[in-house]
N, C-alpha and C positions, 0 to 999 in steps of 0.2 A: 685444840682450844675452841668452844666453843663459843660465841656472840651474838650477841640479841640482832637478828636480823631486821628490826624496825630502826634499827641506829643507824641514821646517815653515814653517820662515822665507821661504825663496823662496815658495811657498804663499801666504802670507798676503801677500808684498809684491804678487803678482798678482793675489789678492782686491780688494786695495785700490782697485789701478789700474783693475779691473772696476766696482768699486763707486763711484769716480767721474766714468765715463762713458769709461775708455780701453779700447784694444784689447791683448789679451793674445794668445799663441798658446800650445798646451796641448796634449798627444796624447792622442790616443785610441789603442783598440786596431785600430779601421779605418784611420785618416789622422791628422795633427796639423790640427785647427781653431785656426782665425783667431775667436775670439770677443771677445762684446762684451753689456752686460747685455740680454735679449731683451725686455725691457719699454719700454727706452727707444730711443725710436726715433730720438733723436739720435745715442744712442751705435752703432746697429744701422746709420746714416747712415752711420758712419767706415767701417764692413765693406765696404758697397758701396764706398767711394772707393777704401778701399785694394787692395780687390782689379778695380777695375775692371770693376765688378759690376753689370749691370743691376736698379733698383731694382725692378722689378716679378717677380725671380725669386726665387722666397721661399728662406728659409734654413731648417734644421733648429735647433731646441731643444734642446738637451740638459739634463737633469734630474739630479738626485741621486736622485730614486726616483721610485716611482708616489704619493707624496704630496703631489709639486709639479703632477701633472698638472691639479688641480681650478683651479689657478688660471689654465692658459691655455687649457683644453680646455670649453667647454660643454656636453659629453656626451661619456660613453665607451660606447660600443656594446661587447655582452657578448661579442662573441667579440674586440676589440680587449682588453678586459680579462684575456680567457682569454691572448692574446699577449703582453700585460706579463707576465701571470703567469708565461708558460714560458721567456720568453729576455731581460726583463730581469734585472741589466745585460745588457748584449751588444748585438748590431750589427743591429739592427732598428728601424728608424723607423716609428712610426705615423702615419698623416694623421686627423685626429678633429676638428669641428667648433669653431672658436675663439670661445672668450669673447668677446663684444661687449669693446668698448674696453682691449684686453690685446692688444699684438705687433701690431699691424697691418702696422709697416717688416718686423718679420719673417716676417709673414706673405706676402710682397707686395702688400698690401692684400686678399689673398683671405678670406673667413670660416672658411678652413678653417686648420689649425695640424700642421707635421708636427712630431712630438716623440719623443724618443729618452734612453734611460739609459745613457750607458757601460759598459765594465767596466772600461776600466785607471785604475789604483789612484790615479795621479795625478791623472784627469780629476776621480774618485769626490773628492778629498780637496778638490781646486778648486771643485767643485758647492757642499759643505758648509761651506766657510770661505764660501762668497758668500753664501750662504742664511744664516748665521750675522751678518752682516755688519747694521751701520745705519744706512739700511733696507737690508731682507737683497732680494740679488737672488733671484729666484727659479730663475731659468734661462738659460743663455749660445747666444744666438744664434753658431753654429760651423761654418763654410764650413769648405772645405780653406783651408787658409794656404798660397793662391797664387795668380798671378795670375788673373783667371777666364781657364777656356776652358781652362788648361794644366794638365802633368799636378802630379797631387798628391802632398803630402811626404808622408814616411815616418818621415822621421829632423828634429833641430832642427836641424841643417846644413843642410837641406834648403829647410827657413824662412827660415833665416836668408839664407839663397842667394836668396831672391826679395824679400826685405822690408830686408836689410842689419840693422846692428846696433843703429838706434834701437829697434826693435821686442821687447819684452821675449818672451821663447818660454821654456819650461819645458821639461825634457829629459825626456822617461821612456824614454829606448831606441828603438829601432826596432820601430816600426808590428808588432803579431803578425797581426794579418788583412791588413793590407796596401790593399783595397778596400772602396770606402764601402758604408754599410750598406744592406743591403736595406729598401726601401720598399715599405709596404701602406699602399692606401689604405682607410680604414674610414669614411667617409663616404657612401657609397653602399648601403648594406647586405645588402653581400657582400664580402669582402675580395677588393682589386686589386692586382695587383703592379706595380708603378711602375717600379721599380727592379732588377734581382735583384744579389745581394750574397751572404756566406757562408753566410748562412741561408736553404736553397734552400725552392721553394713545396711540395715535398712535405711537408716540417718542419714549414712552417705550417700546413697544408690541418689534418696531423698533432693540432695546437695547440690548434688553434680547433675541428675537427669541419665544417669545412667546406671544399668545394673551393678554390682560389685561381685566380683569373679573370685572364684578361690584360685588355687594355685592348683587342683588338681584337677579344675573346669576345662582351664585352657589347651587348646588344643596344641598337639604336641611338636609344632611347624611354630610356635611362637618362642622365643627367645626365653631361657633360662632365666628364672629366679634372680633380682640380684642379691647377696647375703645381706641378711636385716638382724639388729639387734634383736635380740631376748626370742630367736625362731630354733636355735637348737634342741633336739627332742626334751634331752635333759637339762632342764635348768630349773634355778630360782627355789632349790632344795636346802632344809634345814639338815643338821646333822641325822638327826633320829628317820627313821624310813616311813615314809608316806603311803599309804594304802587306800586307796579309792572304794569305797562300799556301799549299796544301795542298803536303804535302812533296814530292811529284812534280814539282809547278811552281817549286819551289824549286832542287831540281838541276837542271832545268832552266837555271832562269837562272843559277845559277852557272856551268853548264858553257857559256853563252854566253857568259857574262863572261871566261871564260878565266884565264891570265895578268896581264890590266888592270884587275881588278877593285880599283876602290876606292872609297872614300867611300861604300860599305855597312857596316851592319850585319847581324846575321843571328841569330835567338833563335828556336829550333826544340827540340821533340823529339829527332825521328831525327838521328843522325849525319850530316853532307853532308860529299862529297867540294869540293874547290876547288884551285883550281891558284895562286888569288894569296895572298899570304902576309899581303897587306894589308887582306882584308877583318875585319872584328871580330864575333867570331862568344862566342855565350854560350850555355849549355847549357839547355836551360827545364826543369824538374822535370814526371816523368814524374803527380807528386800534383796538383790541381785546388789547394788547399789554399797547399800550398808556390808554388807558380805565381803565385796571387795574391799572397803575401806580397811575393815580388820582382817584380812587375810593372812599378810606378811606380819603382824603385831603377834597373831595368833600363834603363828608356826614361831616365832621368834619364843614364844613364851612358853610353849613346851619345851624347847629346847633347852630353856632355861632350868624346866623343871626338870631335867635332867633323863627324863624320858626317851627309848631304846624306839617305840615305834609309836604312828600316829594315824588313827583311825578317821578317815575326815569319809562323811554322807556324800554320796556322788550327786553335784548339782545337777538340776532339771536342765533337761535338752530346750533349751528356749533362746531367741535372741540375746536376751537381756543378759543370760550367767555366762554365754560363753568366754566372756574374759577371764571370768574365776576358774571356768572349768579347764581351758588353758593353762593356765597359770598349776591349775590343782595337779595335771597331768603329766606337767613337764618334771613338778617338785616328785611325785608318785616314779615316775620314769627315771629317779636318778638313782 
């Protein structure tokens, strides 16, 4: 069932169903989450079911601000602080050491707790009716709302398309970042990037006053990775197979494909020549930005078109694409 997420009313009937242990789906400005209250780990149970979700892969929290963090977070280290302070709301996920006996399903039994403030206005108003609520949830444990492994929605059609209509989803429009949020780890004490997302690590480094370390930086006396959503080689794949090509090997295989070419796709930059009339080809935005936004619409829409494989232009090595080319590598990788 879908609901205009500007309706108070819709709002609070999703509050509700939160606040007594159902599953709601809701957008954000990154993707639409599948959430559920993050404290109860019965209700954080249904998440894994529904989406076919391994229970030991933790989920992200989302919050109404930095004044819900105290109660799942047992320390916020000062430059994680410095990072609320700069980009929340927005599409940054922190990792920061979890409260003994708070979230553990959402946490996947790890100590550690990733947490997150949205911007879009709908999630913002969902946080505060729940927090508001008796007893008030504090924060909504919010996977993408789809099946795990596959790629994630954008739009409530989208939702709706994996979950059907028992599942209540809230509508705010289509996804404006399009890709999930960047993840820093802050448990280690030096920010890690886990994730990369719209908020590129220069941003952060920017933030905090300090560099941002990958995970294969650090040296090997520093404490393991804690597991972070959407870090699995393979994910966020459409049914049809994803191939990664720089443009050259692209005409290429089109010009071997000739005339008979079908049951591709094709989402590139440069202009390609082609001789079959039946391949499906979509233009990709020349912006990092705009790219991400339709990524997952893209992949969703060849699928639709019923297409066997999907030829996508290998983004440029630069700050700004790594979130697509992530994203592009992991759907290629499955």
């Amino acid at each position: 069932m879908i609901l205009n997420g500007q309706d108070t009313d819709a709002v609070a009937q999703a509050a509700a169903v939160l606040a007594a242990g159902g599953l709601v789906a809701f957008p954000t400005e990154t993707v639409y989450g599948l959430g559920a209250d993050a404290s109860s780990d019965a209700a954080v149970a249904g998440i894994f079911a529904a989406k076919g979700r391994p229970s030991d892969h933790p989920l992200i929290v989302h919050v109404a601000g930095v004044a819900a963090v105290s109660h799942f977070a047992r320390e916020v280290p000062a430059f994680a602080q410095a990072l609320m302070d700069a980009f929340w709301p927005g599409p940054l996920t922190l990792i920061v050491p979890r409260r003994a006996g708070v979230a553990a399903a959402s946490a996947g039994g790890q100590d550690t707790i990733g947490l997150r403030c949205p911007s879009h206005p709908v999630a913002l108003a969902l946080l505060r009716a729940c927090a508001a609520a008796t007893p008030p949830v504090h924060g909504l444990s919010g996977p993408s709302a789809n099946r795990f492994g596959r790629v994630s929605p954008t739009t409530a059609a989208h939702v709706q398309a994996e979950f059907g209509d028992s599942l209540l989803v809230l509508d705010g429009g289509p996804c404006d970042v399009g890709i999930e949020s960047t993840i820093i780890d802050c448990t280690r004490g030096v920010p890690v990037l886990l994730r990369p997302g719209a908020i590129t690590r220069d941003q952060v480094a920017a933030a905090c006053g300090q560099p941002v370390r990958s995970q294969q930086e650090l040296d090997a006396a520093l404490p393991a990775a804690p597991r972070a959503s959407g870090t699995l080689e393979a994910h966020y794949a459409p049914t049809a197979r994803v191939r990664l090509m720089d443009a050259a090997a692209l005409q290429t295989a089109l010009d071997l494909l000739g005339a008979d070419g079908t049951g591709i796709a094709v989402w590139s930059r440069v202009p390609l020549r082609s001789s079959s009339g039946r391949i499906v080809r979509r233009r990709m935005p020349d912006d990092a930005a705009a790219a991400a936004q339709q990524l997952f619409a893209v992949l969703r829409e060849f699928d639709t078109a019923g297409v066997s494989l999907i030829w996508v232009e290998t983004p440029p090595d630069t700050p700004e694409w790594e979130g697509v080319r992530d994203r592009l590598q992991r759907a290629a990788a499955a």
